[in-house]
PDB file of N, CA, C and O in Angstrom:
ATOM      1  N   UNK A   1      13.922  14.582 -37.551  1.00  0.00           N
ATOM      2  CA  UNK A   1      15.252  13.984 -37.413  1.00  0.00           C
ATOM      3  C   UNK A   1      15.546  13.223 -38.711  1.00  0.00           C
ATOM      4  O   UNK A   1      14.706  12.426 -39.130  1.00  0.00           O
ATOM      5  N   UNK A   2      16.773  13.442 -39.412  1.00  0.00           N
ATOM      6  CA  UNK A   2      16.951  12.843 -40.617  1.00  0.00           C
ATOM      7  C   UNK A   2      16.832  11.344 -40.425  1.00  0.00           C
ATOM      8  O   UNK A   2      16.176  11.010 -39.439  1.00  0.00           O
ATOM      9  N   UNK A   3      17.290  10.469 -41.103  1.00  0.00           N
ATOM     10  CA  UNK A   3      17.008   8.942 -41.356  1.00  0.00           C
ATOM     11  C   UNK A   3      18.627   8.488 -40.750  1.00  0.00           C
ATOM     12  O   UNK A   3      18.816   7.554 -39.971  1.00  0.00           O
ATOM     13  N   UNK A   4      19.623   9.322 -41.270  1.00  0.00           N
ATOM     14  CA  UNK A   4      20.580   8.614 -41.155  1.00  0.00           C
ATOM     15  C   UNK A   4      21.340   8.777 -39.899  1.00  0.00           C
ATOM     16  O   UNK A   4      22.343   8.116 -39.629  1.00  0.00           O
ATOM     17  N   UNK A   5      20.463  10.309 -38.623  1.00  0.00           N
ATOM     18  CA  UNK A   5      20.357   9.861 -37.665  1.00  0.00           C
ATOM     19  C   UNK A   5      20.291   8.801 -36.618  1.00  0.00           C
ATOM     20  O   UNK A   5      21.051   8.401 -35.737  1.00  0.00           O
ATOM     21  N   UNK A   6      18.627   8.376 -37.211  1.00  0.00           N
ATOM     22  CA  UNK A   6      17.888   7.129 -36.496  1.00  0.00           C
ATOM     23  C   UNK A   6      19.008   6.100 -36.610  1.00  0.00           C
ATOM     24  O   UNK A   6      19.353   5.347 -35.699  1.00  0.00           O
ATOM     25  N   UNK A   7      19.752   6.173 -38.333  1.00  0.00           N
ATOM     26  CA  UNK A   7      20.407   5.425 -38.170  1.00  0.00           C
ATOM     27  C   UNK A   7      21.122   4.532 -37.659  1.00  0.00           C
ATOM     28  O   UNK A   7      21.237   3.306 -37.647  1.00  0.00           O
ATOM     29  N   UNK A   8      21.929   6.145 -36.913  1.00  0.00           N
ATOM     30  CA  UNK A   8      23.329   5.905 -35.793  1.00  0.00           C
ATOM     31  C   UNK A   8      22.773   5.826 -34.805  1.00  0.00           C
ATOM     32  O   UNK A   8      23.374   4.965 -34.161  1.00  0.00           O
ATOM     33  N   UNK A   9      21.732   6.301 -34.081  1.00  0.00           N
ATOM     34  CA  UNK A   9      21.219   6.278 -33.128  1.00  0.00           C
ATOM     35  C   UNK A   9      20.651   4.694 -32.899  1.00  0.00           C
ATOM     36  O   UNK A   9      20.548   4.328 -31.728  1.00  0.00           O
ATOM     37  N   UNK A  10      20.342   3.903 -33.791  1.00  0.00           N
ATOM     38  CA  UNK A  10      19.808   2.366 -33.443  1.00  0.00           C
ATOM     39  C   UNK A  10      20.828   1.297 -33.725  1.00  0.00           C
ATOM     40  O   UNK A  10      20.516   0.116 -33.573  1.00  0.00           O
ATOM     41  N   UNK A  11      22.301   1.723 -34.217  1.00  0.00           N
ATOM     42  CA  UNK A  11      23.187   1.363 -34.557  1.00  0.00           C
ATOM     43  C   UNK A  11      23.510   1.239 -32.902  1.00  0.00           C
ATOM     44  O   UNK A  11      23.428   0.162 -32.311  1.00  0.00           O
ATOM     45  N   UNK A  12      23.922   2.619 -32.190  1.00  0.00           N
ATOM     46  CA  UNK A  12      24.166   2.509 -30.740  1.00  0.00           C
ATOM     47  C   UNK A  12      23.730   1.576 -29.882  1.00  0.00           C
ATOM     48  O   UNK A  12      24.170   0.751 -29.081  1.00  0.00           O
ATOM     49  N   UNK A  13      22.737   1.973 -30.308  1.00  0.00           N
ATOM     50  CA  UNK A  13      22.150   1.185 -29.269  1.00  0.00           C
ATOM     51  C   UNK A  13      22.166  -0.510 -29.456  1.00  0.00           C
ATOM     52  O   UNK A  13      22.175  -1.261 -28.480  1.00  0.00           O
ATOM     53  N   UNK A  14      22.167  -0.933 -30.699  1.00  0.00           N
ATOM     54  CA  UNK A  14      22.397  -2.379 -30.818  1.00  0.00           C
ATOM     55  C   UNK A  14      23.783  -2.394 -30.276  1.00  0.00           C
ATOM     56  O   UNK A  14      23.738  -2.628 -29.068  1.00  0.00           O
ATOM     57  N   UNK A  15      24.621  -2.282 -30.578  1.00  0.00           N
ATOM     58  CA  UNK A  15      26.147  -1.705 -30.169  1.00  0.00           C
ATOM     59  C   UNK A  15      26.196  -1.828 -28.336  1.00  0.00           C
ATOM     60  O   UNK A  15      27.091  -2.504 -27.829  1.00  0.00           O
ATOM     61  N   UNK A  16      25.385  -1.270 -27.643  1.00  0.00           N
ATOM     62  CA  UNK A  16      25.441  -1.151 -26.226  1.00  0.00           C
ATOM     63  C   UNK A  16      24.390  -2.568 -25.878  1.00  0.00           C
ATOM     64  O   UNK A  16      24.718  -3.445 -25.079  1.00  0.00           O
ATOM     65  N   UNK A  17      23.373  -2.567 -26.485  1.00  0.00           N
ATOM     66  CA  UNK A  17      22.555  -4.214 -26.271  1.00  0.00           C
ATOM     67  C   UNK A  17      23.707  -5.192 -26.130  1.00  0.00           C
ATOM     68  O   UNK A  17      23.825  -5.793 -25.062  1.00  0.00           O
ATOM     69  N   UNK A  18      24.454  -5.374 -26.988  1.00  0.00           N
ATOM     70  CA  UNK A  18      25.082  -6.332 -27.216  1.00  0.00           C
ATOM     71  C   UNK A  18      26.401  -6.522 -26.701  1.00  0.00           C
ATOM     72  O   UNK A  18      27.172  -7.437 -26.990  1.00  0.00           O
ATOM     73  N   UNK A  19      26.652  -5.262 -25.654  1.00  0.00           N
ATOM     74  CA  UNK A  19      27.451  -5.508 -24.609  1.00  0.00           C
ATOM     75  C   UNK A  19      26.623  -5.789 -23.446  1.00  0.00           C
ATOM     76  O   UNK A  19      27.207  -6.533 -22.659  1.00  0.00           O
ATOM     77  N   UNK A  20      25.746  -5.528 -23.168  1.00  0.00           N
ATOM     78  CA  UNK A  20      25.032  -5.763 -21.980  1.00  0.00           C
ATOM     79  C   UNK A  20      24.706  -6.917 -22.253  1.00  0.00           C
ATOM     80  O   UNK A  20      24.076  -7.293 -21.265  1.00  0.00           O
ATOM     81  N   UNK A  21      24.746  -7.898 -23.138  1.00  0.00           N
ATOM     82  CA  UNK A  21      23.851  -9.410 -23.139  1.00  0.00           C
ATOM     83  C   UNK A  21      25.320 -10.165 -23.085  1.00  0.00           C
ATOM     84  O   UNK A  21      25.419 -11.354 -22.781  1.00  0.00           O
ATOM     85  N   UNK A  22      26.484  -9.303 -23.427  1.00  0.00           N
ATOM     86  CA  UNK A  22      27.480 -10.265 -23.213  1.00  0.00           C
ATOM     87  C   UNK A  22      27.922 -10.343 -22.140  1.00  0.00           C
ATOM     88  O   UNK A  22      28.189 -11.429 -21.626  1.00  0.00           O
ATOM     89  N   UNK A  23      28.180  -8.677 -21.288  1.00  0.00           N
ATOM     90  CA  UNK A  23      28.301  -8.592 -19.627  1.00  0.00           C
ATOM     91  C   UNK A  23      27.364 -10.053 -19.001  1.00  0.00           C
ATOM     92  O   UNK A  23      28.020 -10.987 -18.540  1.00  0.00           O
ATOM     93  N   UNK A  24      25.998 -10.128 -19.034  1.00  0.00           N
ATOM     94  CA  UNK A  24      25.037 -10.539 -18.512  1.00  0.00           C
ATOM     95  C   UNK A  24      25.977 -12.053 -18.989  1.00  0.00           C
ATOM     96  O   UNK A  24      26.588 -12.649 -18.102  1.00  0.00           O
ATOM     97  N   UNK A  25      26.003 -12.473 -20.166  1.00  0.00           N
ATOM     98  CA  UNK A  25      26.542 -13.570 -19.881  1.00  0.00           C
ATOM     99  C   UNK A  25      27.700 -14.242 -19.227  1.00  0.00           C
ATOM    100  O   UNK A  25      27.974 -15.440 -19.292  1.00  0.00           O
ATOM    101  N   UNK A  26      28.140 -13.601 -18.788  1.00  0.00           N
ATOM    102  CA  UNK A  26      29.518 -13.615 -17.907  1.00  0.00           C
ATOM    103  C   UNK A  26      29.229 -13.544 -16.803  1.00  0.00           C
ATOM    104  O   UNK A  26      29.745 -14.328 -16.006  1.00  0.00           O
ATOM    105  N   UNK A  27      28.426 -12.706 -16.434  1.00  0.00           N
ATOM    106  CA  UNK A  27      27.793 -13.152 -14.941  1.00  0.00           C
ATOM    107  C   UNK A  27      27.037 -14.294 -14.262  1.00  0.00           C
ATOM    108  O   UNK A  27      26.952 -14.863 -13.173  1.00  0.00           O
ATOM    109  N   UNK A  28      26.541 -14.318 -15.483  1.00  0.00           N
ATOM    110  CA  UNK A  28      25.919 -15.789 -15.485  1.00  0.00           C
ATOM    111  C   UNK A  28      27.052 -17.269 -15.121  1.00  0.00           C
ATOM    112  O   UNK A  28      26.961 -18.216 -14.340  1.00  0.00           O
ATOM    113  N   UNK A  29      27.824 -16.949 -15.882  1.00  0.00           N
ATOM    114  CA  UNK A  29      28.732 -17.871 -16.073  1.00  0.00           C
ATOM    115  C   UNK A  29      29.618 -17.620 -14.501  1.00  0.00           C
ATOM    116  O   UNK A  29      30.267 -18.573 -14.070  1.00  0.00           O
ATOM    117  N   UNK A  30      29.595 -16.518 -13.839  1.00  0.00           N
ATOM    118  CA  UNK A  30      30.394 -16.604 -12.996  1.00  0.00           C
ATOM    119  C   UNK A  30      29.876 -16.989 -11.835  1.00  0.00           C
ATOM    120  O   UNK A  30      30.569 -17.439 -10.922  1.00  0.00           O
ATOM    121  N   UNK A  31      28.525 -16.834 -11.773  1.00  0.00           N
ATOM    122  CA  UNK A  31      27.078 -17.327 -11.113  1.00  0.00           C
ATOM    123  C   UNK A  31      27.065 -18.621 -10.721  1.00  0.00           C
ATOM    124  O   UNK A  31      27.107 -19.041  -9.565  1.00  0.00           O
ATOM    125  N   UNK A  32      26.984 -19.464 -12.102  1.00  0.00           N
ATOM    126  CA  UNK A  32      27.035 -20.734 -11.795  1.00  0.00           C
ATOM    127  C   UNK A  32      28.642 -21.063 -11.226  1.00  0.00           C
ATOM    128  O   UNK A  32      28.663 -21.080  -9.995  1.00  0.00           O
ATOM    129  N   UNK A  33      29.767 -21.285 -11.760  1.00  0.00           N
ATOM    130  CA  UNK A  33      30.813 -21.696 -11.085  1.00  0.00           C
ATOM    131  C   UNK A  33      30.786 -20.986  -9.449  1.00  0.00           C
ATOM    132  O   UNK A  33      30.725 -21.862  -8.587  1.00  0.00           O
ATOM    133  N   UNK A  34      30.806 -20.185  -9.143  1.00  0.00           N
ATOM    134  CA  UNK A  34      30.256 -19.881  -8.105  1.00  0.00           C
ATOM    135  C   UNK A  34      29.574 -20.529  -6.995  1.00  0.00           C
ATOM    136  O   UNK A  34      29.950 -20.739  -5.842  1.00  0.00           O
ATOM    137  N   UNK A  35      28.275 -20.851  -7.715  1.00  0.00           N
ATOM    138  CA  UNK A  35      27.365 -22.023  -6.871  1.00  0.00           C
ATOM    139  C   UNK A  35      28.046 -23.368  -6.485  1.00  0.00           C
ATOM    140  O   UNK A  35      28.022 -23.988  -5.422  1.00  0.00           O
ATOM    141  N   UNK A  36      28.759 -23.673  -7.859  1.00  0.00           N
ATOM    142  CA  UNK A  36      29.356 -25.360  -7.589  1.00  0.00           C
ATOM    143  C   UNK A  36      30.191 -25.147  -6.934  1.00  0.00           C
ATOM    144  O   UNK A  36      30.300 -26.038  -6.092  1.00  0.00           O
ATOM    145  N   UNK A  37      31.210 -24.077  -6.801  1.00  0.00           N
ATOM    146  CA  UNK A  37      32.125 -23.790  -5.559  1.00  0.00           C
ATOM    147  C   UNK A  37      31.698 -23.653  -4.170  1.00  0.00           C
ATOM    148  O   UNK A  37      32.570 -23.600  -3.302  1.00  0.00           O
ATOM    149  N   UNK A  38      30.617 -23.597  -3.893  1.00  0.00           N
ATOM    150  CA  UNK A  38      29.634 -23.418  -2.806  1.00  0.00           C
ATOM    151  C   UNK A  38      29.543 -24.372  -2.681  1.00  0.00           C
ATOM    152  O   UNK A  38      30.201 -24.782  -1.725  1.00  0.00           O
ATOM    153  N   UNK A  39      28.970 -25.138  -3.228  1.00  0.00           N
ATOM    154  CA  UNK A  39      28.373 -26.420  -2.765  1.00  0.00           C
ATOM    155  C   UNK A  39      29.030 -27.249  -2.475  1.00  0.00           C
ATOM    156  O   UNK A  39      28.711 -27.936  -1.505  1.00  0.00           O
ATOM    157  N   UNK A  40      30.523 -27.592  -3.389  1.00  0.00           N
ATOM    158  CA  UNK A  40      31.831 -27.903  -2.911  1.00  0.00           C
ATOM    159  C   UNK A  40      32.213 -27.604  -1.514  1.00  0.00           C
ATOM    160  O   UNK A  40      32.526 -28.438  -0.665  1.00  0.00           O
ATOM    161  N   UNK A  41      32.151 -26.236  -1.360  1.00  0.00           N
ATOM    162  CA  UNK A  41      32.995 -25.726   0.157  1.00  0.00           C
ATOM    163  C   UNK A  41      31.447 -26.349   1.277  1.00  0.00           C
ATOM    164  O   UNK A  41      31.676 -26.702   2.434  1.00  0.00           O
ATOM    165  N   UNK A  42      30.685 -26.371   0.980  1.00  0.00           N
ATOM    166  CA  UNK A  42      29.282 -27.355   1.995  1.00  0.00           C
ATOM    167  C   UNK A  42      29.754 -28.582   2.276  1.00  0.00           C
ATOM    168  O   UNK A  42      29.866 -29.120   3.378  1.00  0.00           O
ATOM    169  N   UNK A  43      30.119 -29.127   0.838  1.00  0.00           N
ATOM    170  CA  UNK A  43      30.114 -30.618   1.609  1.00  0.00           C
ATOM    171  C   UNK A  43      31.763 -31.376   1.777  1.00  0.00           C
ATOM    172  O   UNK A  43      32.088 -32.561   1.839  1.00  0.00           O
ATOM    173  N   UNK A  44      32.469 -30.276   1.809  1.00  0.00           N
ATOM    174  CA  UNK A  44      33.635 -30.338   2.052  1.00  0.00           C
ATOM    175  C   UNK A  44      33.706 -29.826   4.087  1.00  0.00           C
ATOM    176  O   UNK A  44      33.923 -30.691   4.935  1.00  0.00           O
ATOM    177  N   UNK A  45      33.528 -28.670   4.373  1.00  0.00           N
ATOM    178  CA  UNK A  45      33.027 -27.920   5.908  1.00  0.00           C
ATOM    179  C   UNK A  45      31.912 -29.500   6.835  1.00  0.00           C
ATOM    180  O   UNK A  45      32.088 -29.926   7.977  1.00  0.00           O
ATOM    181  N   UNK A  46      30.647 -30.085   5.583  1.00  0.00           N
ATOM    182  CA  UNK A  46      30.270 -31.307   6.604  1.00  0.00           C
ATOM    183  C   UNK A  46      31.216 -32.354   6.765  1.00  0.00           C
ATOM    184  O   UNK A  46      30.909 -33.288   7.506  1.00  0.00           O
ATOM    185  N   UNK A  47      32.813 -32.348   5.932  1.00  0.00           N
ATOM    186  CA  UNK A  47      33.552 -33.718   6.415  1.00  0.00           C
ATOM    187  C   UNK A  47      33.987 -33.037   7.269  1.00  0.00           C
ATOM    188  O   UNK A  47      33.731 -33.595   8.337  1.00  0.00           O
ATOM    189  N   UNK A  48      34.714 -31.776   7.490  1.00  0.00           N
ATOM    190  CA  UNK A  48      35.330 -31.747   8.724  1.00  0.00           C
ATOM    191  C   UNK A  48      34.987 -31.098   9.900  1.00  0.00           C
ATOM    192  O   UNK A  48      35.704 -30.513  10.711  1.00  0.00           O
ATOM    193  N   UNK A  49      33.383 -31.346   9.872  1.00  0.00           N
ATOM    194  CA  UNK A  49      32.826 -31.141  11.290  1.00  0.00           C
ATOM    195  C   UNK A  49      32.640 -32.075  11.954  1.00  0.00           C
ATOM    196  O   UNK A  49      32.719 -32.268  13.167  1.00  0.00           O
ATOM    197  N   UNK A  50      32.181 -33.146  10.480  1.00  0.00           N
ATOM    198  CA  UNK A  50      32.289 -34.261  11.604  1.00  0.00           C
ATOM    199  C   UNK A  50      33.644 -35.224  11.762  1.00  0.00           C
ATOM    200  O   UNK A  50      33.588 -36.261  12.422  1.00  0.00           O
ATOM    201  N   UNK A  51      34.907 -34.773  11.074  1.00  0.00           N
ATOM    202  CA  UNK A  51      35.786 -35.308  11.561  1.00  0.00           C
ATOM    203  C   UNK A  51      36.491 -34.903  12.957  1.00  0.00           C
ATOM    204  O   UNK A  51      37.244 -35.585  13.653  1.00  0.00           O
ATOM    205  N   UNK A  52      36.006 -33.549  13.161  1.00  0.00           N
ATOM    206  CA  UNK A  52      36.304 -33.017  14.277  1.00  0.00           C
ATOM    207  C   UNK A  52      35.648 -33.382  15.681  1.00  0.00           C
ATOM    208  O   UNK A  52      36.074 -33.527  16.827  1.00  0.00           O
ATOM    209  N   UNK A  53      34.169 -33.478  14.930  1.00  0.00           N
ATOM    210  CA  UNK A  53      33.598 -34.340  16.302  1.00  0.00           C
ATOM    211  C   UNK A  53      33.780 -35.787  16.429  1.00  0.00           C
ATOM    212  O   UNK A  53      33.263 -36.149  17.485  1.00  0.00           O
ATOM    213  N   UNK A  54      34.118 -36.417  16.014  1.00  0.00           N
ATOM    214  CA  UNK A  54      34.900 -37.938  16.052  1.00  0.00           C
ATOM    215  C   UNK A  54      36.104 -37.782  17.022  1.00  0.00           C
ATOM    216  O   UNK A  54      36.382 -38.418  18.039  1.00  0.00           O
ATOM    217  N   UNK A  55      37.017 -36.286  16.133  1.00  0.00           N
ATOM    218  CA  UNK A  55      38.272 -36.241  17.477  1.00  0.00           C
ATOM    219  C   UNK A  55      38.089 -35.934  18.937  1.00  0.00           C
ATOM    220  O   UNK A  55      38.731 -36.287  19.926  1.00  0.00           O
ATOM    221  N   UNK A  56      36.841 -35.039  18.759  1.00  0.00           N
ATOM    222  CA  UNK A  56      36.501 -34.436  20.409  1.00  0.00           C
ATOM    223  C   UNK A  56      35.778 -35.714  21.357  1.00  0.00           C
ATOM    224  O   UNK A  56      35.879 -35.719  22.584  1.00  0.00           O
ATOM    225  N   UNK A  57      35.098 -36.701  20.648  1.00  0.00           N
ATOM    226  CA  UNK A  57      34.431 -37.965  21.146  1.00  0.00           C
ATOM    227  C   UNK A  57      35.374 -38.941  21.682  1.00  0.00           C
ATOM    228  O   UNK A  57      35.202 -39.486  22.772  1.00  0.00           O
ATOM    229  N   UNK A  58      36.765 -39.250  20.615  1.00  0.00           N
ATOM    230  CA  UNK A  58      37.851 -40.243  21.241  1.00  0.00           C
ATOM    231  C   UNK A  58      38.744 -39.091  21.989  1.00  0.00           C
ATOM    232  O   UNK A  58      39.718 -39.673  22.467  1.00  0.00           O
ATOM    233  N   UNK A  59      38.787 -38.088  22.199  1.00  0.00           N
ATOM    234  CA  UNK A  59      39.714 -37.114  23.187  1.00  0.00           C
ATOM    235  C   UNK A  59      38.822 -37.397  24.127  1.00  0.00           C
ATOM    236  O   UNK A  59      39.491 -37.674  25.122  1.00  0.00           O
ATOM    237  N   UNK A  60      37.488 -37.504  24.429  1.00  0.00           N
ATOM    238  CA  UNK A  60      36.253 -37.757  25.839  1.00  0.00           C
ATOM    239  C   UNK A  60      36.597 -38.904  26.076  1.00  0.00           C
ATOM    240  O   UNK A  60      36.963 -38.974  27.249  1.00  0.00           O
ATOM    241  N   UNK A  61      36.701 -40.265  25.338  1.00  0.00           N
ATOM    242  CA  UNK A  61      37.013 -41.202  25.493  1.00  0.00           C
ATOM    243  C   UNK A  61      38.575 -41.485  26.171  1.00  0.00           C
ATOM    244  O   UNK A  61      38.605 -42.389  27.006  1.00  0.00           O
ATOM    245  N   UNK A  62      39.870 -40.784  25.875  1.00  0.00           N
ATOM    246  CA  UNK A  62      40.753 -40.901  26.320  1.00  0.00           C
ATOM    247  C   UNK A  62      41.024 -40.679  27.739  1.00  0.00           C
ATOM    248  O   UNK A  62      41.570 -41.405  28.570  1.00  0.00           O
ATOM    249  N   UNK A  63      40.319 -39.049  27.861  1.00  0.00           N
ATOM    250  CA  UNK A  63      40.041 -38.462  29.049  1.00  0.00           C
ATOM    251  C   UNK A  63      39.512 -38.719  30.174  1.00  0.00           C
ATOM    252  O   UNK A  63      39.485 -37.962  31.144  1.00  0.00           O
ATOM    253  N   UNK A  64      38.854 -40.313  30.061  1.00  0.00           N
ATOM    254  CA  UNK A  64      38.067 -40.296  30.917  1.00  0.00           C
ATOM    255  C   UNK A  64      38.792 -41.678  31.883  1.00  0.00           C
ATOM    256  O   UNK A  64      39.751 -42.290  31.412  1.00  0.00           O
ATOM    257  N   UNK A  65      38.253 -42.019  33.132  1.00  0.00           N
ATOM    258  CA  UNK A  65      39.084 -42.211  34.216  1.00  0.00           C
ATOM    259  C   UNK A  65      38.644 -43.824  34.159  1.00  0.00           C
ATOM    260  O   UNK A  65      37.450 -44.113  34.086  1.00  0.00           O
ATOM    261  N   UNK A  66      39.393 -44.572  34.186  1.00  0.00           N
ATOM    262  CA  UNK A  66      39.141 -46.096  34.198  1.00  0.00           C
ATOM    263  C   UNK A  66      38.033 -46.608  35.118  1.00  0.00           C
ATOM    264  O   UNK A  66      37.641 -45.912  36.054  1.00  0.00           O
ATOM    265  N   UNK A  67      37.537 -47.783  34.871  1.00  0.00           N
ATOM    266  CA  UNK A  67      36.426 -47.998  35.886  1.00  0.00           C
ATOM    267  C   UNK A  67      36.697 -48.602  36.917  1.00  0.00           C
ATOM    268  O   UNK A  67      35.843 -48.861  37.766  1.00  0.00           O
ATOM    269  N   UNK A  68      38.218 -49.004  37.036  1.00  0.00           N
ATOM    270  CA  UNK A  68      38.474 -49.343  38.991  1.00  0.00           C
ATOM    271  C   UNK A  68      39.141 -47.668  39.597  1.00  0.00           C
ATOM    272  O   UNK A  68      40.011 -47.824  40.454  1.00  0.00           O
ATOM    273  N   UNK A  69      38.864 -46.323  39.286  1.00  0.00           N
ATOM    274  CA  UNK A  69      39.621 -45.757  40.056  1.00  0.00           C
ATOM    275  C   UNK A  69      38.068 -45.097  40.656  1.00  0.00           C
ATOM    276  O   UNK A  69      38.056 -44.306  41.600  1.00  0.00           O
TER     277      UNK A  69
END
């Protein structure tokens, strides 16, 4: 195989490396924002479970029948 083959041929391939390390970094990047959006929507879902069970506790509390009847 001539030289100036190998050439083009390792030319390519740096050429395709160096989209794949940039793909890869973008995933990365979309990876992490991702996670912190997660973790966001976690501890955002624990305020309003338990704001919900606060409402279902004073709705039990409302619901319930005085102590002279």
């Amino acid at each position: 195989m001539p030289l100036h083959e190998i050439d083009e041929k390792i030319i390519k391939l740096e050429t395709k490396l160096a989209f794949v390390e940039d793909f890869l970094m973008q995933l990365q990047q979309v990876s992490v924002e991702q996670g912190k959006e997660i973790e966001m929507l976690k501890k955002e879902n624990k305020k309003i479970r338990g704001k919900i069970k606060e409402m279902l506790d004073s709705e039990e509390l409302l619901n319930q029948k005085p102590p002279h009847y």
